[in-house]
DRENMI-360311 format. One record per residue (C-alpha): x, y, z; residue in three letters. Coordinates in pm, 1 decimal, padded with zeros to 6 digits. Example, Ala and Ser with C-alpha at 12.3 -4.5 7.8 and 13.67 -1.06 7.14 Angstrom:
BEGIN
u:01230.0	v:-00450.0	w:00780.0	rest:ALA $
u:01367.0	v:-00106.0	w:00714.0	rest:SER $
//
This chain:
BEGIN
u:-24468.8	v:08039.7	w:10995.0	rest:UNK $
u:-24091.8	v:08059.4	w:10889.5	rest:UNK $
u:-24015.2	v:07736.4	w:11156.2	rest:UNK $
u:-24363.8	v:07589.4	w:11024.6	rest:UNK $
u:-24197.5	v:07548.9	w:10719.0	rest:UNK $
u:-23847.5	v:07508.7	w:10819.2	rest:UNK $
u:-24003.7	v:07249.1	w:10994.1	rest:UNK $
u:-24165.3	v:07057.5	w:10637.0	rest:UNK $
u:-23823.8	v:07108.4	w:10429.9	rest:UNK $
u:-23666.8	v:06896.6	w:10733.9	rest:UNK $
u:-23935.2	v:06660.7	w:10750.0	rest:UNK $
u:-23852.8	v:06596.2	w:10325.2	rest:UNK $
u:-23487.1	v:06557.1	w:10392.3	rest:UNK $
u:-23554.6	v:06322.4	w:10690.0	rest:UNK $
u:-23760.3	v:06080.2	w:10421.9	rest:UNK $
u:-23458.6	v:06152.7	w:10158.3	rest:UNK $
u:-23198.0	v:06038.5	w:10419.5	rest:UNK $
u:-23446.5	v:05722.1	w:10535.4	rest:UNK $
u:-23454.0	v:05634.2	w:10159.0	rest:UNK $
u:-23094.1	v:05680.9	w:10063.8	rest:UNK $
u:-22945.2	v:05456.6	w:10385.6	rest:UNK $
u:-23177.9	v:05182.7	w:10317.2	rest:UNK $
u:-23019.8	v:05176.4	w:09961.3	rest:UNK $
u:-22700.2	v:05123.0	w:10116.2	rest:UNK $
u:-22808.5	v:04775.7	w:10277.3	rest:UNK $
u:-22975.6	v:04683.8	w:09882.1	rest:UNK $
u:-22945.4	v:04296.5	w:09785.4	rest:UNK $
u:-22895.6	v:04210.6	w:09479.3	rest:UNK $
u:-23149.8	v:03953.1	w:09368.9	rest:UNK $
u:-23112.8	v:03688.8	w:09081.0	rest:UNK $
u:-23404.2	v:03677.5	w:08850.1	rest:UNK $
u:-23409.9	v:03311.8	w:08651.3	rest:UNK $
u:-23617.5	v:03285.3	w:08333.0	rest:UNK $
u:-23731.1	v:02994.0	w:08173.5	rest:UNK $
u:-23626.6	v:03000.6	w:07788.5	rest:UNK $
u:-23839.0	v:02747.4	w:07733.2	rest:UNK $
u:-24069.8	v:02829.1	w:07381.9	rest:UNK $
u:-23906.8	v:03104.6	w:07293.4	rest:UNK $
u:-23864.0	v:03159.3	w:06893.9	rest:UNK $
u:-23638.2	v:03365.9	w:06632.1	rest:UNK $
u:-23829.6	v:03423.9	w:06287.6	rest:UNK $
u:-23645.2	v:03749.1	w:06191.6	rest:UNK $
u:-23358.8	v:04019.7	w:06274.2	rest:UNK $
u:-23428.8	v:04243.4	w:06569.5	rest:UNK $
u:-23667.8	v:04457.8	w:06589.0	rest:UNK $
u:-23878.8	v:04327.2	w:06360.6	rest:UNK $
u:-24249.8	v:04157.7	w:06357.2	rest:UNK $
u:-24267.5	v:03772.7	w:06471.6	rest:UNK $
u:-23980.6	v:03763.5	w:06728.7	rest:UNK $
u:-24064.8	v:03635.8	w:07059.4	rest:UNK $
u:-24080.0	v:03989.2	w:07280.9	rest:UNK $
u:-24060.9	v:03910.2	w:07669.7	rest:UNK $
u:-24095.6	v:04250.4	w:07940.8	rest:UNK $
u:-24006.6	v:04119.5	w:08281.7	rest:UNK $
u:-24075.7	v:04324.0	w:08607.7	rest:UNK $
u:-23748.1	v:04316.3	w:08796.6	rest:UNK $
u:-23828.6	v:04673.3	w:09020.6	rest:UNK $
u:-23772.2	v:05024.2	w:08941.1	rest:UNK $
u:-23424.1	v:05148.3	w:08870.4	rest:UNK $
u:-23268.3	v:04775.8	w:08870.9	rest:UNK $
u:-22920.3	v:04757.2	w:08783.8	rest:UNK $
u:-22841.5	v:04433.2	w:08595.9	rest:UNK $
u:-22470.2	v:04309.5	w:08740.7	rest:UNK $
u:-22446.1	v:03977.0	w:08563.0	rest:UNK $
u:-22577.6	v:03745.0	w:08361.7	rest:UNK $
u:-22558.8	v:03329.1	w:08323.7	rest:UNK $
u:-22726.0	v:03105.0	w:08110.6	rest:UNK $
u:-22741.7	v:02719.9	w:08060.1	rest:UNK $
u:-22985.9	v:02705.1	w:07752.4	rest:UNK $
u:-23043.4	v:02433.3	w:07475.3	rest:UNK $
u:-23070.8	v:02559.1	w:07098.7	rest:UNK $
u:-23177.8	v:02422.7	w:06756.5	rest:UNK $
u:-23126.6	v:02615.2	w:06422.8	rest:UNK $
u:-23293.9	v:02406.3	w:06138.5	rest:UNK $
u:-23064.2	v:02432.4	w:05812.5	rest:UNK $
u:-23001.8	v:02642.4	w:05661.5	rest:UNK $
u:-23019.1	v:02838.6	w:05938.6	rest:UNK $
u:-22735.6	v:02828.4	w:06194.1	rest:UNK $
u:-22702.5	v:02792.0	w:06585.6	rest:UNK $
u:-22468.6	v:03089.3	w:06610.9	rest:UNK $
u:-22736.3	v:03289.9	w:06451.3	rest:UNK $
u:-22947.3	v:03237.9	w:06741.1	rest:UNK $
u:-22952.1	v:03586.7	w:06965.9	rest:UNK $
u:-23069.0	v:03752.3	w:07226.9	rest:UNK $
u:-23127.3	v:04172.0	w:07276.1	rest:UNK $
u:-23212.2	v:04263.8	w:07663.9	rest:UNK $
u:-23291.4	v:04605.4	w:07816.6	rest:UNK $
u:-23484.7	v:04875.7	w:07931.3	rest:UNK $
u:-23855.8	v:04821.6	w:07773.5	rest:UNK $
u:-23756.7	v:05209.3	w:07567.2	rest:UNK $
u:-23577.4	v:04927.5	w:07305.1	rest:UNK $
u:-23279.7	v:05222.7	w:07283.4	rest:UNK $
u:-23003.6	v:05049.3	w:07525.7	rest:UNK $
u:-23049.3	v:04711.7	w:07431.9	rest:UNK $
u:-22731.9	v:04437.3	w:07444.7	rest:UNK $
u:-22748.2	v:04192.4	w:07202.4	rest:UNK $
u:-22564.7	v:03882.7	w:07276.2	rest:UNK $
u:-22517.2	v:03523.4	w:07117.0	rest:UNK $
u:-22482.1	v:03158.1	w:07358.8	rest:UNK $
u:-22373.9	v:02980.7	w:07039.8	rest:UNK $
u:-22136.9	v:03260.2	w:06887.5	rest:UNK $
u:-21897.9	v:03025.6	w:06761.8	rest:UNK $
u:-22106.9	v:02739.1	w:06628.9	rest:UNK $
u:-22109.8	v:02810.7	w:06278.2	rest:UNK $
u:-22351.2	v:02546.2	w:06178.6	rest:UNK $
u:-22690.7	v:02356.1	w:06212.5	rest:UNK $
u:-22860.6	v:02127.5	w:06454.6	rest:UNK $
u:-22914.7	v:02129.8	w:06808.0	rest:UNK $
u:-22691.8	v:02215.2	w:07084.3	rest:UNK $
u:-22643.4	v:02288.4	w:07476.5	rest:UNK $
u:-22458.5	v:02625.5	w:07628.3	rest:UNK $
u:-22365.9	v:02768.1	w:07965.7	rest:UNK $
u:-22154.3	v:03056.2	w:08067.7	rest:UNK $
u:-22172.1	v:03372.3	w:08208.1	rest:UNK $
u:-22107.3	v:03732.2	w:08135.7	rest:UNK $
u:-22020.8	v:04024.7	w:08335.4	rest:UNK $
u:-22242.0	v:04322.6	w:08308.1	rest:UNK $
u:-22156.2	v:04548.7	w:08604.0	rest:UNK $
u:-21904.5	v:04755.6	w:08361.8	rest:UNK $
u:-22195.1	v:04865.2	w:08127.9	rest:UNK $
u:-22398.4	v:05026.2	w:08379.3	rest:UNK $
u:-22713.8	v:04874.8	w:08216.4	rest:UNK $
u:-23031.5	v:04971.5	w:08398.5	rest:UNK $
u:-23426.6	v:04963.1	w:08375.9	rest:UNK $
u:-23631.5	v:05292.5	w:08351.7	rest:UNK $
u:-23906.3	v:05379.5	w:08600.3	rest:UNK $
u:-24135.8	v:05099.3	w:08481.3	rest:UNK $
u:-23908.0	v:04803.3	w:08596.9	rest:UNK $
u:-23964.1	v:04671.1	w:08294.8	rest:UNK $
u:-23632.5	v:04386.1	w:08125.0	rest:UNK $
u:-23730.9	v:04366.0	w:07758.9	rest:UNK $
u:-23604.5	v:04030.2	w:07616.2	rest:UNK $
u:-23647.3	v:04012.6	w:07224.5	rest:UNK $
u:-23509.1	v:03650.3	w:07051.4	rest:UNK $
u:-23392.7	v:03724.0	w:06696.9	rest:UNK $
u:-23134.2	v:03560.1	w:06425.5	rest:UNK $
u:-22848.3	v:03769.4	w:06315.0	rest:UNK $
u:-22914.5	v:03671.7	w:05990.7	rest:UNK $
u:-23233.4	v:03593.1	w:05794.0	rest:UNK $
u:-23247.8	v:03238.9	w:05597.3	rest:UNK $
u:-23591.7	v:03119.6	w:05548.8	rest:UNK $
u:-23888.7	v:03253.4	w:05434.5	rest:UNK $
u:-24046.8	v:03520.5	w:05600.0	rest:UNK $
u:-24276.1	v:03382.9	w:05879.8	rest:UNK $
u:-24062.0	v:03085.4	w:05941.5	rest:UNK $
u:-23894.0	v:03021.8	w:06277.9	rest:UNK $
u:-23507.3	v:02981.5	w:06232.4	rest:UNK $
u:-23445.3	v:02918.5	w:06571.5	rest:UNK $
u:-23585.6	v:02783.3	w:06868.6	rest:UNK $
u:-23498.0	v:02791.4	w:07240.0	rest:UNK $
u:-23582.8	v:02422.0	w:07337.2	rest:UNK $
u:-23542.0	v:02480.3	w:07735.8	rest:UNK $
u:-23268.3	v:02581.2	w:08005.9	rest:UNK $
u:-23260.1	v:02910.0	w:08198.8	rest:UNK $
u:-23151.6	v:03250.8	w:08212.0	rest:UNK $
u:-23044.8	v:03423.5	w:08544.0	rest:UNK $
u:-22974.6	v:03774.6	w:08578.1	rest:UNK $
u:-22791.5	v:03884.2	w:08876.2	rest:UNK $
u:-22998.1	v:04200.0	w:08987.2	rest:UNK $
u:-22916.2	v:04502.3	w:09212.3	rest:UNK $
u:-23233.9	v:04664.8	w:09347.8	rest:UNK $
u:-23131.6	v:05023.9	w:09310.1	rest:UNK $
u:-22846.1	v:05228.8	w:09227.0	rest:UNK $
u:-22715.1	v:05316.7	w:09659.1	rest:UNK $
u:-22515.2	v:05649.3	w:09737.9	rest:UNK $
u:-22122.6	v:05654.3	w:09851.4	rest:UNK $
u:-22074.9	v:05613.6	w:10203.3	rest:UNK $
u:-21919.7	v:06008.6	w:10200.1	rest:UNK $
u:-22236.4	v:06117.5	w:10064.9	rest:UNK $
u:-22457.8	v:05970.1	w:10335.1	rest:UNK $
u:-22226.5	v:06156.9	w:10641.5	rest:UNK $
u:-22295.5	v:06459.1	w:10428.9	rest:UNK $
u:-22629.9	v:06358.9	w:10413.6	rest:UNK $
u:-22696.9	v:06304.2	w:10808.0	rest:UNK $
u:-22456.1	v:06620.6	w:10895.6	rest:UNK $
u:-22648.0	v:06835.9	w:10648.7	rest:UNK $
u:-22977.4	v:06753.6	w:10818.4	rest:UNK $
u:-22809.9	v:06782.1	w:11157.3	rest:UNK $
u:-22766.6	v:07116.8	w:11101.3	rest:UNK $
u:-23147.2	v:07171.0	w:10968.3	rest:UNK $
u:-23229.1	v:07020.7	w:11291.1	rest:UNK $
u:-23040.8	v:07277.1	w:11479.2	rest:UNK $
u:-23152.6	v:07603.9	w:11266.0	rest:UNK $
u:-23508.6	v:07442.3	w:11331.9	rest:UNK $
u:-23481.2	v:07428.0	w:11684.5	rest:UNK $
u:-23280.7	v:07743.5	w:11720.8	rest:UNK $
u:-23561.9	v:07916.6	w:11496.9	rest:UNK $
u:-23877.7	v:07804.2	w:11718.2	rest:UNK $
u:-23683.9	v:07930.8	w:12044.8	rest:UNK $
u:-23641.6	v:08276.7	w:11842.3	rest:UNK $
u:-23979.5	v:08300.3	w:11773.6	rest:UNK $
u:-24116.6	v:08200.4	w:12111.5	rest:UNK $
u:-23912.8	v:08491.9	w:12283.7	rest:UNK $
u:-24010.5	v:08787.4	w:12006.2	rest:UNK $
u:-24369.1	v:08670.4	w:12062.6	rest:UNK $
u:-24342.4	v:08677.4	w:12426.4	rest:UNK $
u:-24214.0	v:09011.8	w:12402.4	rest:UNK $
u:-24464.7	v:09103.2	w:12147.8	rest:UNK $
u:-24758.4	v:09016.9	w:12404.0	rest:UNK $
u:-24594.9	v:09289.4	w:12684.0	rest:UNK $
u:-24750.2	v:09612.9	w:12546.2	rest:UNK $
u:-25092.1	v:09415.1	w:12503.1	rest:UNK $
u:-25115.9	v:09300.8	w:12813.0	rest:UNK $
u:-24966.7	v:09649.3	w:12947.6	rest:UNK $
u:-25257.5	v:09809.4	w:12783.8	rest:UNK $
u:-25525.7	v:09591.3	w:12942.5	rest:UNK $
u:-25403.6	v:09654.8	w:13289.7	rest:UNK $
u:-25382.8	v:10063.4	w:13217.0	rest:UNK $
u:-25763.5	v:09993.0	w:13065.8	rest:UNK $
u:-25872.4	v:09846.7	w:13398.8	rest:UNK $
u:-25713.2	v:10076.2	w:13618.7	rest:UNK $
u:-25822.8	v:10358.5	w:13463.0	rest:UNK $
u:-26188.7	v:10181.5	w:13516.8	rest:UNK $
u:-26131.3	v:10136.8	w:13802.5	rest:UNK $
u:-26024.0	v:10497.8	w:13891.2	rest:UNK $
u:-26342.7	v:10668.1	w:13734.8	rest:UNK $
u:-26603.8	v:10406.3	w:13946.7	rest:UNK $
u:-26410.4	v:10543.6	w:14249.3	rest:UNK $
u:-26456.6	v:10917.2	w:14115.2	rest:UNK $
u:-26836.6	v:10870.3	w:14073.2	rest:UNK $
u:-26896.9	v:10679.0	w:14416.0	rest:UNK $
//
């Protein structure tokens, strides 16, 4: 029984170890969204905004991001109003960020860059789910109006499937379960030799129970 279940535990940590190499070889994968349609009416987090959730996998890590987007803030709204919250789908980690940050005025007008994310350590919770939520930084019109909209271009969000151990911790990893793998082994030869000896006095017993049969039959005869 003990090895039986000596036996499970290493057949667990076995999986574990499959899963955490395979993380070391993880790709990072660029996820592009099409701005296209997308609208501000208010600040974040409130009614009317244009809410996107994106499945980008479990546990995602998001590395970068880069954007080549076209804009238009009627007046008197303005273009550096224009902004854009991302996160986990919770809402409660959300970066906020604006392509037109420095155009302090009206009209229409096209951005690029890029922007480094890999210091912030932002990541999606179990659902996979990348919230996007388009809002204005500051409110203009009349409620219900749209004071900005996102006339095309792309978004691309350079993607890391999964967080992946240190190398150190996956030689710990594969010496701790060589040494399961040894204790397991070790254990099943123990047991085979205590029940061998365990069967002796049976079998002793049988053989006493036959002579002794055998004995009485002669008596009688």
């Amino acid at each position: 029984m003990k090895a039986l279940i000596m036996k499970k535990h290493f057949h667990h940590l076995a999986a574990a170890a499959t899963l955490g190499l395979a993380g070391l070889y993880a790709q990072a994968a660029p996820i592009v969204i099409d701005v296209s349609g997308a609208q501000s009416i208010n600040l974040v987090g409130e009614s009317g905004n244009t809410v996107w959730l994106i499945d980008i996998g479990a546990g995602s890590v998001l590395n970068s991001l880069s954007w080549d987007v076209t804009l238009s803030a009627p007046a008197p709204s303005l273009l550096s109003e224009l902004q854009l919250s991302f996160g986990s789908s919770s809402g409660l980690d959300l970066i906020t960020w604006a392509p037109a940050a420095s155009d302090g005025f009206s009209g229409t007008g096209a951005y690029a860059g890029s922007l480094d994310l890999a210091p912030l350590g932002l990541a999606v919770g179990g659902d996979g789910l990348l919230r996007l939520e388009f809002s204005e930084a500051f409110k203009d019109l009349t409620m219900g109006m749209a004071e900005g909209q996102w006339l095309g271009g792309q978004l691309s969000f350079d993607v890391a499937a999964a967080p992946v151990p240190e190398p150190a911790g996956a030689v710990l990893l594969l010496l701790g379960l060589g040494f399961v793998a040894a204790r397991l082994r070790r254990s099943g030869r123990d047991e085979v030799v205590t029940k061998s000896k365990a069967e002796v006095p049976a079998h002793q017993a049988e053989l006493d129970a036959g002579a002794g049969l055998c004995s009485g039959l002669a008596r009688v005869a």
